[in-house]
C-alpha positions in Angstrom: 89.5 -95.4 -17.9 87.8 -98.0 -16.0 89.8 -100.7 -13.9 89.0 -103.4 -16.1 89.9 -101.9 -19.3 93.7 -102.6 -18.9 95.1 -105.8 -20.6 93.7 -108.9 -19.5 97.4 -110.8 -19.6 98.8 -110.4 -16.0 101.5 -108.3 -16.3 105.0 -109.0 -15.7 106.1 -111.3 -12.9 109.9 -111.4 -11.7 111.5 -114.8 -11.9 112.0 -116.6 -8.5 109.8 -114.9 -6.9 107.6 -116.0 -4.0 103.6 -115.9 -3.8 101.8 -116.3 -0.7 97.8 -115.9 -1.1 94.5 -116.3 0.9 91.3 -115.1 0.0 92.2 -111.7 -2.0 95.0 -110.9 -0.2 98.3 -111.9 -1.6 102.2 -111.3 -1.6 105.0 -111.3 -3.6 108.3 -111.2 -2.4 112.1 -111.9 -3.5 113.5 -115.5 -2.8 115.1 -114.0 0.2 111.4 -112.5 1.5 112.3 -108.7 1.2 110.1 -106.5 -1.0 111.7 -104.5 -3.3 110.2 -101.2 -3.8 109.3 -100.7 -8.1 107.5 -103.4 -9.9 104.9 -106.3 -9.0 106.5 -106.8 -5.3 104.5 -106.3 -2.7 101.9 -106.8 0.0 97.7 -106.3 -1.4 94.5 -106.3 0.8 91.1 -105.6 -1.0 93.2 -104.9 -4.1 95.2 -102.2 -3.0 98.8 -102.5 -2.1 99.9 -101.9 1.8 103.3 -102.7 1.6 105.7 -102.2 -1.3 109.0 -101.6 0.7 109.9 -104.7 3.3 113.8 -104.5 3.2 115.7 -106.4 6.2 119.2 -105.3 7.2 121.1 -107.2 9.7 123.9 -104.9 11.5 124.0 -103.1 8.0 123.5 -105.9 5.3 121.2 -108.5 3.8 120.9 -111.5 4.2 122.0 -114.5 1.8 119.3 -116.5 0.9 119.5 -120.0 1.7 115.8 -121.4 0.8 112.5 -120.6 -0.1 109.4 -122.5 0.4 105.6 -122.5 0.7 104.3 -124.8 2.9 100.9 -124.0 2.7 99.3 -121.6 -0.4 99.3 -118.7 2.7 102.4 -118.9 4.1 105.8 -118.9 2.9 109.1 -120.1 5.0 112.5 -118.6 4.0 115.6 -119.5 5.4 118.9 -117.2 5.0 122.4 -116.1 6.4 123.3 -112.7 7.9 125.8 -111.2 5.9 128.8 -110.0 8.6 129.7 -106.5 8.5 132.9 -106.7 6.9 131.7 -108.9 3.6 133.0 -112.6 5.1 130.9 -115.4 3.9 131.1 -117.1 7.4 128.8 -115.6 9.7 127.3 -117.4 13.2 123.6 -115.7 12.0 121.1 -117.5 10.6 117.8 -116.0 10.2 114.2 -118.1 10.1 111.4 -116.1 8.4 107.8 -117.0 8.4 105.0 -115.1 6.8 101.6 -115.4 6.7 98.9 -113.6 4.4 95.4 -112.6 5.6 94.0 -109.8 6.8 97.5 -108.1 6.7 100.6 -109.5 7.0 102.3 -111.2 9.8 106.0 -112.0 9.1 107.7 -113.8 12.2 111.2 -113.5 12.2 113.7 -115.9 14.3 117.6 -114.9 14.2 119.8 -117.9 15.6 123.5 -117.4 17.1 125.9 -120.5 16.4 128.0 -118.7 17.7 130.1 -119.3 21.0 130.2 -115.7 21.9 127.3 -112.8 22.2 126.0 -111.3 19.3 125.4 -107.1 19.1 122.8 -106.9 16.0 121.2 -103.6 15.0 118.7 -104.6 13.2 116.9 -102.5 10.7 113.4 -103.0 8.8 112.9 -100.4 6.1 108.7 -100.4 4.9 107.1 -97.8 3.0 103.4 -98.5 1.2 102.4 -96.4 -1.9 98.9 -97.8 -1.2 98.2 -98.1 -4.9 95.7 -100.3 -6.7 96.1 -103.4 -8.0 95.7 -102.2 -11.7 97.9 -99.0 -11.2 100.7 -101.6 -10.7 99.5 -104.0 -13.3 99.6 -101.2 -15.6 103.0 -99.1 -14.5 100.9 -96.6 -13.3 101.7 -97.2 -9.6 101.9 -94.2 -7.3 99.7 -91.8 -10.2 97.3 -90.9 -7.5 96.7 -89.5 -4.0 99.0 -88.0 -1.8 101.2 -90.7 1.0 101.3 -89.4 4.3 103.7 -91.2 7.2 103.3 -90.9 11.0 105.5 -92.3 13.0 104.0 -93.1 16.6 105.5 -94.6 19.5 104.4 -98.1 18.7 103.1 -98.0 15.2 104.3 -96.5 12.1 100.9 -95.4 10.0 101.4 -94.7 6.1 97.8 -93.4 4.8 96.7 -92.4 1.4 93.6 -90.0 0.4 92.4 -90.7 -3.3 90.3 -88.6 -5.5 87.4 -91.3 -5.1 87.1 -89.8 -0.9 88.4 -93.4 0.0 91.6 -93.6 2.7 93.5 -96.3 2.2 96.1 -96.9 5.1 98.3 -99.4 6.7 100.1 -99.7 10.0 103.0 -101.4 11.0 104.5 -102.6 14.3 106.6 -105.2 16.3 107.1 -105.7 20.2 110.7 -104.3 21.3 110.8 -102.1 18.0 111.7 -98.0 18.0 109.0 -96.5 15.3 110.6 -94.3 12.8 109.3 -92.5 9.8 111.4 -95.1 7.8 110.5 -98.1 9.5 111.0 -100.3 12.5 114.6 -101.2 14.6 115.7 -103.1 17.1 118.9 -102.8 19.3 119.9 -106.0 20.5 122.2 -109.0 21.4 121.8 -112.4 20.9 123.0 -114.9 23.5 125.6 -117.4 22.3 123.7 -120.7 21.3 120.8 -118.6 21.5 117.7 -116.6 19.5 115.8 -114.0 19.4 112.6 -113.1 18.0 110.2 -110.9 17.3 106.6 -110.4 15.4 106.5 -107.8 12.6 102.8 -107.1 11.9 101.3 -104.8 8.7 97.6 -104.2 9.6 95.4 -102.4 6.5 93.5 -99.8 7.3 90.0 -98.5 5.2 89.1 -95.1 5.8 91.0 -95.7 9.0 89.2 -98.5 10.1 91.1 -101.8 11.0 89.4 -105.2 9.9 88.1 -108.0 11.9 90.6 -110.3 13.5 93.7 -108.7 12.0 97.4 -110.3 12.9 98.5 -110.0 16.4 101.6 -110.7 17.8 100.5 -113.7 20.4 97.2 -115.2 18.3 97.6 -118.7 17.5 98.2 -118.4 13.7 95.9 -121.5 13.1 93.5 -119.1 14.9 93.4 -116.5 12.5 90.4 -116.4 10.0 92.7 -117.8 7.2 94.1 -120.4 9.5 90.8 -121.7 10.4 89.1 -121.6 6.8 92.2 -123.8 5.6 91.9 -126.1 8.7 88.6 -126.7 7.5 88.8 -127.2 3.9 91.6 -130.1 4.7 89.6 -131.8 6.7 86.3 -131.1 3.9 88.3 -132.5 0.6 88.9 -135.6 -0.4 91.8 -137.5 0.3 93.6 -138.8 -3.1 95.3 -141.4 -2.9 97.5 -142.4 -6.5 99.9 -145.4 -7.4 101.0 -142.5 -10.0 103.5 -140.4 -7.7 103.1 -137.4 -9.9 99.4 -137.4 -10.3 98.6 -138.2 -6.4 101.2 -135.2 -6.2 99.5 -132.9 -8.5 96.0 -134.0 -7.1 96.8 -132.8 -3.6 98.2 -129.5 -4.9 95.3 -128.6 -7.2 93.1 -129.0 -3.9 95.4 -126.9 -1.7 95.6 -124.0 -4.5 91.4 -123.9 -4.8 91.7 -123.6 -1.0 93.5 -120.7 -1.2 91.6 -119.5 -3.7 88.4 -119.0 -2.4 87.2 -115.8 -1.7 84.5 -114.7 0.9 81.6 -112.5 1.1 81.7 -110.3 4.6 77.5 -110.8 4.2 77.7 -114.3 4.2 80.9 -115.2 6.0 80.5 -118.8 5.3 79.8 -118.5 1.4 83.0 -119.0 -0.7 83.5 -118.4 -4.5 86.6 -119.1 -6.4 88.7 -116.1 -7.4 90.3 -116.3 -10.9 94.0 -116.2 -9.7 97.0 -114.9 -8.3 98.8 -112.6 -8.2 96.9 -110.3 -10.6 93.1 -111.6 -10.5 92.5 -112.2 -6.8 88.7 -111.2 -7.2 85.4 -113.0 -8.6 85.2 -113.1 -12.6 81.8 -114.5 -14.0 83.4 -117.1 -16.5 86.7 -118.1 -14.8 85.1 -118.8 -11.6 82.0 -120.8 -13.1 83.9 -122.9 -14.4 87.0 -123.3 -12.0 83.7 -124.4 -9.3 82.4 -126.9 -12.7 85.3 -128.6 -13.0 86.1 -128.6 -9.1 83.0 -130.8 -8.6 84.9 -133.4 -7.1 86.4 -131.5 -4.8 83.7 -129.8 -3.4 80.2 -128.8 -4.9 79.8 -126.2 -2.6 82.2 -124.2 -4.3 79.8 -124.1 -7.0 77.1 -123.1 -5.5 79.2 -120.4 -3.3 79.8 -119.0 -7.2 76.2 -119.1 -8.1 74.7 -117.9 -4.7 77.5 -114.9 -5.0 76.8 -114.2 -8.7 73.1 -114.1 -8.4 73.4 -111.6 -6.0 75.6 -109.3 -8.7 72.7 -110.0 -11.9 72.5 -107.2 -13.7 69.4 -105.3 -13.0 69.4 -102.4 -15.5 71.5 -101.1 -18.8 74.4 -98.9 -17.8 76.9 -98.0 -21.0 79.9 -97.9 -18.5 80.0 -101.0 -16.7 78.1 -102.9 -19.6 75.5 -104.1 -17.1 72.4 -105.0 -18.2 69.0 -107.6 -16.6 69.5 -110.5 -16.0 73.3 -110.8 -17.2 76.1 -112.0 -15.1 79.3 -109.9 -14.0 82.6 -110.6 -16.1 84.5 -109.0 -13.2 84.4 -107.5 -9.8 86.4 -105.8 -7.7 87.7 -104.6 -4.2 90.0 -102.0 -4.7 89.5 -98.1 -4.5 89.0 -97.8 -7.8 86.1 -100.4 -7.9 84.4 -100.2 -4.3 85.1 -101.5 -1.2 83.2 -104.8 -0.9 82.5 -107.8 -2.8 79.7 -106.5 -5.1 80.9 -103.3 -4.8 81.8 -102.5 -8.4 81.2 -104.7 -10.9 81.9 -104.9 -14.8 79.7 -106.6 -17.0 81.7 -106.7 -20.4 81.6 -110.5 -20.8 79.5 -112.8 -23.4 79.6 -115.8 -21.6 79.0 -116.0 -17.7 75.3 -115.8 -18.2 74.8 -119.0 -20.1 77.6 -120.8 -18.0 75.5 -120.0 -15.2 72.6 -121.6 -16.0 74.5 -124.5 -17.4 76.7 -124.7 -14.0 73.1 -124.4 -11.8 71.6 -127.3 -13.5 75.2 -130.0 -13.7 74.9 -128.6 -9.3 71.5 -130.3 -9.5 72.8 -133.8 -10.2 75.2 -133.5 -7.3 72.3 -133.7 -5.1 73.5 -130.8 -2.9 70.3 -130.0 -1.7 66.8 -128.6 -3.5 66.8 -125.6 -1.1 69.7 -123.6 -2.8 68.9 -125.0 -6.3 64.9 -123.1 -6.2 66.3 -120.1 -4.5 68.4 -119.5 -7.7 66.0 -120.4 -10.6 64.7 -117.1 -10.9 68.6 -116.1 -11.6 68.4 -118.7 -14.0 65.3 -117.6 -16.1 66.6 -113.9 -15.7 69.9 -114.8 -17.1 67.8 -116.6 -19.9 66.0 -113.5 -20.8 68.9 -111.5 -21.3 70.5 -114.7 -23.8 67.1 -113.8 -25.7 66.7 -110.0 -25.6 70.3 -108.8 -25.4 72.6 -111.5 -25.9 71.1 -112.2 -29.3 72.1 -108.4 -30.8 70.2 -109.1 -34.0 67.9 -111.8 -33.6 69.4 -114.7 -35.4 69.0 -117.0 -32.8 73.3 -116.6 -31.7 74.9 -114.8 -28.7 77.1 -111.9 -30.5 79.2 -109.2 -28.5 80.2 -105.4 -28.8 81.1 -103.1 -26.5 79.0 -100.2 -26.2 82.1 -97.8 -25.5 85.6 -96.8 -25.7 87.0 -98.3 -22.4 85.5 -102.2 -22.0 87.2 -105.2 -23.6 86.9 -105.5 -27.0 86.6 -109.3 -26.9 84.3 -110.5 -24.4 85.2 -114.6 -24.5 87.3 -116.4 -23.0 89.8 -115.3 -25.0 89.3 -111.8 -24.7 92.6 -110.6 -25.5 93.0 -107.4 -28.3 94.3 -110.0 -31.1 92.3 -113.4 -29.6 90.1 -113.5 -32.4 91.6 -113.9 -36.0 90.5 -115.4 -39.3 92.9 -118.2 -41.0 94.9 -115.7 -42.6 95.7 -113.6 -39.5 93.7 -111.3 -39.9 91.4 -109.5 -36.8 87.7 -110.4 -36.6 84.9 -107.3 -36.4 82.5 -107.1 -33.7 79.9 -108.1 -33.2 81.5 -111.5 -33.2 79.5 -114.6 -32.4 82.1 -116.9 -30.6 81.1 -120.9 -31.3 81.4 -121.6 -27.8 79.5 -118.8 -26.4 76.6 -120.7 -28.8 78.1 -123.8 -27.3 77.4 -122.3 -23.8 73.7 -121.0 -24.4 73.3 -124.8 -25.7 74.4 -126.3 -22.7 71.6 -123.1 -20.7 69.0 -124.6 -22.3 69.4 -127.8 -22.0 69.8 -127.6 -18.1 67.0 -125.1 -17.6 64.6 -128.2 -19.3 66.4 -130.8 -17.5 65.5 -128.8 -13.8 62.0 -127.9 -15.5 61.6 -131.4 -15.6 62.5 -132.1 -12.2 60.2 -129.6 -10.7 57.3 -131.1 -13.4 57.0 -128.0 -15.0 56.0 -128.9 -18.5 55.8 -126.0 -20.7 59.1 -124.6 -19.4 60.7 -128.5 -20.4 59.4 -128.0 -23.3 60.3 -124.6 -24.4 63.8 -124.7 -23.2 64.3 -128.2 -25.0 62.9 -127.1 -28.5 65.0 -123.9 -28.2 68.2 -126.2 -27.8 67.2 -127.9 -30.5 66.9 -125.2 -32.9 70.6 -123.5 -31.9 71.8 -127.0 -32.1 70.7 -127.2 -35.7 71.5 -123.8 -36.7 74.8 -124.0 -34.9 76.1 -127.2 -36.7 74.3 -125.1 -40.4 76.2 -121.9 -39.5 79.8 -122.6 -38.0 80.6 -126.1 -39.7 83.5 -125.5 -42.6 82.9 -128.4 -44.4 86.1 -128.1 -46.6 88.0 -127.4 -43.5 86.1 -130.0 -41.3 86.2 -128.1 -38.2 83.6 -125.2 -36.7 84.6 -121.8 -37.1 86.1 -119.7 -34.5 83.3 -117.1 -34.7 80.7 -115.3 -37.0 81.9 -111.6 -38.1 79.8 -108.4 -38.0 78.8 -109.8 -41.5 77.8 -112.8 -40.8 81.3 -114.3 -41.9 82.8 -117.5 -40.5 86.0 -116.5 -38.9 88.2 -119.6 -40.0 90.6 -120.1 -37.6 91.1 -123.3 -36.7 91.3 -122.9 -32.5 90.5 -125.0 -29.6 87.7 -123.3 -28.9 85.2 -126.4 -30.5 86.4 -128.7 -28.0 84.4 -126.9 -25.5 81.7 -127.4 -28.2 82.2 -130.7 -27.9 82.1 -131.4 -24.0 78.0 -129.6 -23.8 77.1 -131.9 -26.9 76.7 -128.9 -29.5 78.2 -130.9 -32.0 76.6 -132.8 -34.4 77.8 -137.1 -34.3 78.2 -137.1 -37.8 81.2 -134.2 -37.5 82.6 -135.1 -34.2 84.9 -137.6 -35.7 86.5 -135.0 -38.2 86.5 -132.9 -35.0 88.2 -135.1 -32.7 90.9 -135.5 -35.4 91.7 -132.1 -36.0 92.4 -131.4 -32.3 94.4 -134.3 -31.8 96.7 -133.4 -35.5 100.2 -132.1 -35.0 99.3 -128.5 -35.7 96.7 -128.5 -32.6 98.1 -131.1 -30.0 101.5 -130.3 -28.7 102.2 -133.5 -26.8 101.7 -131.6 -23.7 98.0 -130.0 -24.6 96.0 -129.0 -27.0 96.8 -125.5 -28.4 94.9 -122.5 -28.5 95.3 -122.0 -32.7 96.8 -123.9 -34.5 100.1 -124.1 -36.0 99.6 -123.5 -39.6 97.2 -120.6 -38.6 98.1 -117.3 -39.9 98.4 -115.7 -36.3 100.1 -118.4 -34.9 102.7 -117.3 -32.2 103.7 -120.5 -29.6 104.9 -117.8 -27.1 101.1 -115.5 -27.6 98.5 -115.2 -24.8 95.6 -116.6 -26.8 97.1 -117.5 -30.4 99.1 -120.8 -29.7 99.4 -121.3 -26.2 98.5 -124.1 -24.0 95.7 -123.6 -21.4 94.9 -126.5 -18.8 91.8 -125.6 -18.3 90.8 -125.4 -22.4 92.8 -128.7 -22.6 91.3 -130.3 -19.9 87.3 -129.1 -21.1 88.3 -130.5 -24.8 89.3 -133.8 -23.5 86.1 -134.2 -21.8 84.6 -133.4 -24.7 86.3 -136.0 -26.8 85.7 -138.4 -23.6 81.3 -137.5 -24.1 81.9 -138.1 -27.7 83.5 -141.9 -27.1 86.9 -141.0 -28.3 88.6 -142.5 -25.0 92.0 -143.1 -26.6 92.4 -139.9 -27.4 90.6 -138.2 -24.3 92.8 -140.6 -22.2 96.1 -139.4 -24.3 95.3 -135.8 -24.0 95.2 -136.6 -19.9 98.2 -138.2 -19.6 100.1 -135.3 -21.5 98.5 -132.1 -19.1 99.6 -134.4 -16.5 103.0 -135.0 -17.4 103.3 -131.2 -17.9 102.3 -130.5 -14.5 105.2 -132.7 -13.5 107.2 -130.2 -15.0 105.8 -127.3 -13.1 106.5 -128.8 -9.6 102.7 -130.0 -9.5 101.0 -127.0 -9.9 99.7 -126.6 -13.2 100.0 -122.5 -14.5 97.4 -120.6 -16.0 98.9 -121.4 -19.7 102.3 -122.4 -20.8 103.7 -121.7 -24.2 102.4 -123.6 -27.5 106.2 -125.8 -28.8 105.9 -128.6 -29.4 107.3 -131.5 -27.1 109.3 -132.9 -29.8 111.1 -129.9 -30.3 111.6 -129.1 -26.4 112.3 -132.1 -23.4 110.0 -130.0 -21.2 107.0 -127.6 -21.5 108.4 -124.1 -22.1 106.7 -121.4 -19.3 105.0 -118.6 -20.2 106.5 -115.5 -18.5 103.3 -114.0 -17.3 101.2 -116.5 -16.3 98.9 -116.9 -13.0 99.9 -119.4 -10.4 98.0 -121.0 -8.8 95.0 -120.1 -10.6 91.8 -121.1 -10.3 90.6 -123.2 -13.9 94.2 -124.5 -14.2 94.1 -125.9 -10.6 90.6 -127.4 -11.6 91.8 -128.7 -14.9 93.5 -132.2 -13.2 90.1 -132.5 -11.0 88.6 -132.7 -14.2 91.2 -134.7 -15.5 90.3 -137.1 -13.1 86.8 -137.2 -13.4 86.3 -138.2 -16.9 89.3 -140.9 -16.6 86.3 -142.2 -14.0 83.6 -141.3 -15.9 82.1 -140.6 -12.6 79.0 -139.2 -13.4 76.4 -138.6 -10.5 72.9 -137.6 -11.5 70.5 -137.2 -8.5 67.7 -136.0 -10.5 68.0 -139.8 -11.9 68.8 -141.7 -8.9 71.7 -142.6 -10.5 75.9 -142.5 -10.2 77.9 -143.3 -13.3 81.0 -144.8 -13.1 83.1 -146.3 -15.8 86.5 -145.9 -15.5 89.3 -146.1 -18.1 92.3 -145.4 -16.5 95.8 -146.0 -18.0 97.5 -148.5 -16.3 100.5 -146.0 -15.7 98.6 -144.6 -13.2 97.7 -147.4 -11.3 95.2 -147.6 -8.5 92.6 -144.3 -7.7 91.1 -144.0 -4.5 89.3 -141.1 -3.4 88.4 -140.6 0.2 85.7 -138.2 1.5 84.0 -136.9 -1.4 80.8 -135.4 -1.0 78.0 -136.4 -2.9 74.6 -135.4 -1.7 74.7 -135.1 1.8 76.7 -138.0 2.5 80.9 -138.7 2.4 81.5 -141.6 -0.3 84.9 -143.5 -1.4 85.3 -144.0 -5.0 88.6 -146.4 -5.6 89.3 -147.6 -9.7 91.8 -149.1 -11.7 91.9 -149.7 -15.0 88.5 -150.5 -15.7 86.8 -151.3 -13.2 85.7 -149.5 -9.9 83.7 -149.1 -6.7 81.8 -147.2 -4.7 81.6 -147.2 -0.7 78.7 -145.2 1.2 76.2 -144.7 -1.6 73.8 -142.1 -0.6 70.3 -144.7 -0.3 68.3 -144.6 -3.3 71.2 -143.7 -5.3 71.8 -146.7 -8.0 75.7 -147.4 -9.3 76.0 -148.4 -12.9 79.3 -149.4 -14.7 78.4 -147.6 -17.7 79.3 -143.9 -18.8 76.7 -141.2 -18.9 74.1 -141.6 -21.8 74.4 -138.0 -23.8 72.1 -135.9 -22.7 70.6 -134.5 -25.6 69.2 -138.5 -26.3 66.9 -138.1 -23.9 65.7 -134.8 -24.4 65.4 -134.7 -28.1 64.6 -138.6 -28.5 
């Protein structure tokens, strides 16, 4: 079995618990900071885990948790009471945790005596690290492989792990003023009255016994470190939102700080970031999530984007392997750090996925209009056209002109969409579609390739690629809208069956048909009011199936959930398609759900509807922060603008129709071309300060693409 066989839905998370994350390492901890050995708990670095044991005793007990915050996505604060010896709820001890994820772990720890007399504390830190991978403990499988060994030295405490792949995996702890033991670390000592004392505990990974570059120490700066500076950076690089709408400017500011701490870098090119899917269970690049996380993230920063495209070019598919699915020219679904899948970015990938190929031709060419510069654009047209080829000569399994999927083994994902979960894809009745399956918004997707690939054709005045690219949009277009439209239904299907079938499920899924402009104007009303009926639009979002669906299940990954990032995609397509009352109502219920969530929008919540319940019900499973459902309120944002910049044009859109709940928009800092603009709206009307030159402002919305290319 291959890593990426297990279950896409993130396994079980414990409630209350505390994630701290930056770049693929992550934590999760307990409200009162331990670690808990068993479970999801724990400390990962490059998808292995290097601590699953961090229990704190205080002169024999815990402590009581007081609070629990995270003031930053890679730190977390707590705050707790030292339990006294004999059980009284009264003691002087107060104890101040900090800890900080990176390369390692670095958890400062501050005990303070209130007290009017000295304070004798044996102090006792009990760590152990099974070292296992990331899916092992997805899966329940932790611990399965390679033999622990501990060695306690005088200053370090080294827990190493040999697996069957040849790979060590290792970790070592220490703190200043600490006796080493084979369990852990102690401390002997006594704590002025009115006083503290403090101490560094560090966890430093260790790959085939080698230490990484710039791990925690106990006397660097911590905005010093190379997570400290990354994040120093990127709040200084965003935009600056500024909201009359509390909650929005609140969410806003969040969504930024989680795709911060989301990026993930490349140790070849240091200062090339991607976007990882999520945390804690999909810290790592995936083709589709990641394309469009860095789409929808525009606003925020294109260079996320092209971080994504630069790093997935480099992963194309150069051959046809069974196992991993690869194949030329096609895009990775997944890759990974951990033993089990290679030690480096582009170590290991899996190729299993339908969609990233077409999304990244589509993403290359909406990067184009940002005007981020011509140089990183040419360098990946090649990728482009390769990733086309493969659309052509293996996407399209039988030659009918659509993108079908099948795994050629026993161990990939059987579904390779977006909804790639065992039961995602179901006929009306409930009943489970058979591969190959032609998904309507992988057609959607290929669509949207072709259209961009003649778009930057045109740019570079290449004629007969323009040309060919546009007339093979316009024949999927045609045979799309001929081959997916139910006409009694009015909506598209979900799919095409191994027979040709329409899988009639009526999904979400042709709302991303509508954002690329797949969709026919003639059925885009009938569209439009199918996903904003009862049985689709929960008040809160836009549901995955819908409610009189045979499969139906409000509490189901894929089959009547919520997803902001599907949400937010369908709303932009009923924003393209002119329906602004309803794109604008769709908005203003993700938002309001977000509120909800504290701001930070999870990867799906559950499908009741918001009559039935005051507030959105959680899913128990689900990501946070991750990557397209931090991106979703960017997005959000962006077509309430209908800020729309197209350099290839000379031109910036922007026609805002915001509600006038949310009051005044102003965004500070956002980078457009090569230069740092201000875009500030209300209702509808808005302004733009520090045009690039030669860059023209109109007040009216994008013009469809497909006008101009198809007359």
């Amino acid at each position: 079995m291959t890593a990426w066989n297990a279950d896409p839905e993130a396994g079980t998370s414990e409630f209350g618990a505390v994630t701290v994350v930056e770049g693929s390492s992550f934590c999760i901890s307990g409200h009162t900071g331990d670690i808990h050995g068993g479970g999801a708990q724990g400390a990962y670095f490059q998808d292995t885990r290097i601590v699953s044991r961090w229990l704190l005793r205080i002169n024999g007990a815990f402590r009581e948790p007081l609070v629990a915050r995270n003031p930053t996505a890679f730190q977390a604060e707590f705050v707790g009471r030292a339990l006294s010896a004999d059980g009284k709820f009264d003691s002087p001890l107060v104890v101040q945790h900090q800890r900080h994820v990176g390369h390692g772990l670095r958890d400062d720890i501050t005990i303070r005596n209130y007290s009017g007399n000295d304070a004798p504390c044996e102090i006792d830190l009990k760590v152990d690290a099974d070292l296992a991978d990331l899916f092992d403990v997805k899966g329940g499988r932790a611990g399965t492989s390679g033999t622990v060994v501990r060695t306690a030295h005088k200053r370090e405490l080294i827990i190493e792990s040999a697996h069957p792949s040849g790979q060590r995996r290792g970790v070592a702890f220490r703190a200043s003023g600490s006796k080493t033991t084979a369990e852990g670390l102690t401390f002997h000592v006594t704590i002025p009255a009115r006083s503290q004392w403090t101490t560094s505990i560090i966890a430093i990974p260790l790959t085939n016994g080698e230490r990484p570059q710039e791990p925690f120490t106990e006397t660097t700066p911590l905005h010093h470190t190379p997570g400290g500076r990354r994040h120093a950076a990127w709040e200084e690089h965003v935009p600056r939102i500024s909201v009359s709408d509390a909650n929005v400017e609140d969410v806003m500011e969040k969504s930024q700080r989680d795709l911060g701490s989301l990026r993930i870098f490349d140790p070849a090119h240091p200062g090339r970031a991607a976007v990882a899917a999520g945390a804690p269970w999909f810290m790592a690049l995936f083709g589709r999530d990641s394309l469009l996380a860095s789409y929808m993230s525009l606003m925020v920063d294109p260079n996320l984007a092209a971080g994504t495209l630069q790093t997935l070019a480099a992963l194309q598919g150069s051959k046809v392997d069974i196992d991993s699915e690869e194949e030329p020219g096609r895009m990775p679904h997944e890759v990974r750090l951990g033993v089990t899948a290679g030690l480096a970015l582009g170590g290991t990938a899996y190729y299993g996925t339908a969609d990233a190929t077409p999304l990244f031709v589509s993403t290359l060419g909406e990067l184009s209009r940002w005007g981020l510069g011509s140089d990183i654009i040419d360098s990946l047209l090649p990728h482009a056209d390769r990733a086309i080829e493969w659309m052509e000569q293996y996407g399209d399994r039988d030659g009918d002109g659509f993108i079908e999927y099948q795994r050629p083994n026993e161990h990939g994902l059987v579904n390779q969409g977006w909804k790639d979960s065992w039961d995602g894809i179901n006929f009306a009745d409930g009943r489970m579609a058979e591969t190959p399956i032609a998904l309507c918004e992988v057609q959607a997707y290929a669509y949207a390739a072709y259209v961009a690939r003649s778009l930057l054709a045109r740019a570079a005045g290449d004629t007969a690629v323009e040309r060919r690219c546009a007339d093979r949009a316009a024949a999927l277009k045609a045979a799309f809208n001929e081959a997916f439209w139910l006409p009694d239904q009015g909506y598209f299907a979900l799919a095409l069956d191994k027979d040709k079938k329409p899988v009639d499920s009526c999904t979400s899924n042709m709302g991303h048909c509508l954002w690329v402009g797949i969709v026919d104007e003639d059925k885009a009303p009938l569209v439009a009011e199918r996903l904003m009926a009862p049985e689709m639009f929960t008040g809160w979002g836009i549901r995955t199936l819908g409610s009189d669906m045979g499969a139906y299940n409000p509490v189901s990954y894929h089959n009547g959930s919520v997803w902001p990032h599907d949400t937010a995609l369908a709303a932009t397509g009923l924003m393209r398609y002119g329906f602004v009352k309803e794109a604008s109502r769709v908005a203003s219920g993700l938002f309001d759900a977000a509120e909800h969530f504290g701001g930070q929008l999870p990867e799906l919540f559950c499908g009741f509807d918001r009559t039935d319940f005051s507030e959105p019900v959680p899913y128990p499973t689900a990501c946070s922060p991750q990557a397209w459902a931090a991106a979703a309120p960017v997005q959000l944002a962006r077509i309430l603008l209908r800020f729309d910049p197209d350099f290839t044009r000379n031109v910036l859109h922007l026609a805002p129709i915001l509600p006038d709940s949310l009051g005044m928009f102003k965004a500070d800092n956002v980078l457009l071309g090569r230069s740092r603009i201000t875009v500030e709206a209300t209702g509808s009307s808005g302004t733009v300060t520090g045009l690039p030159a030669g860059l023209e402002l109109r007040s009216d919305p994008r013009p469809p693409l497909t006008g101009d290319l198809f007359g």
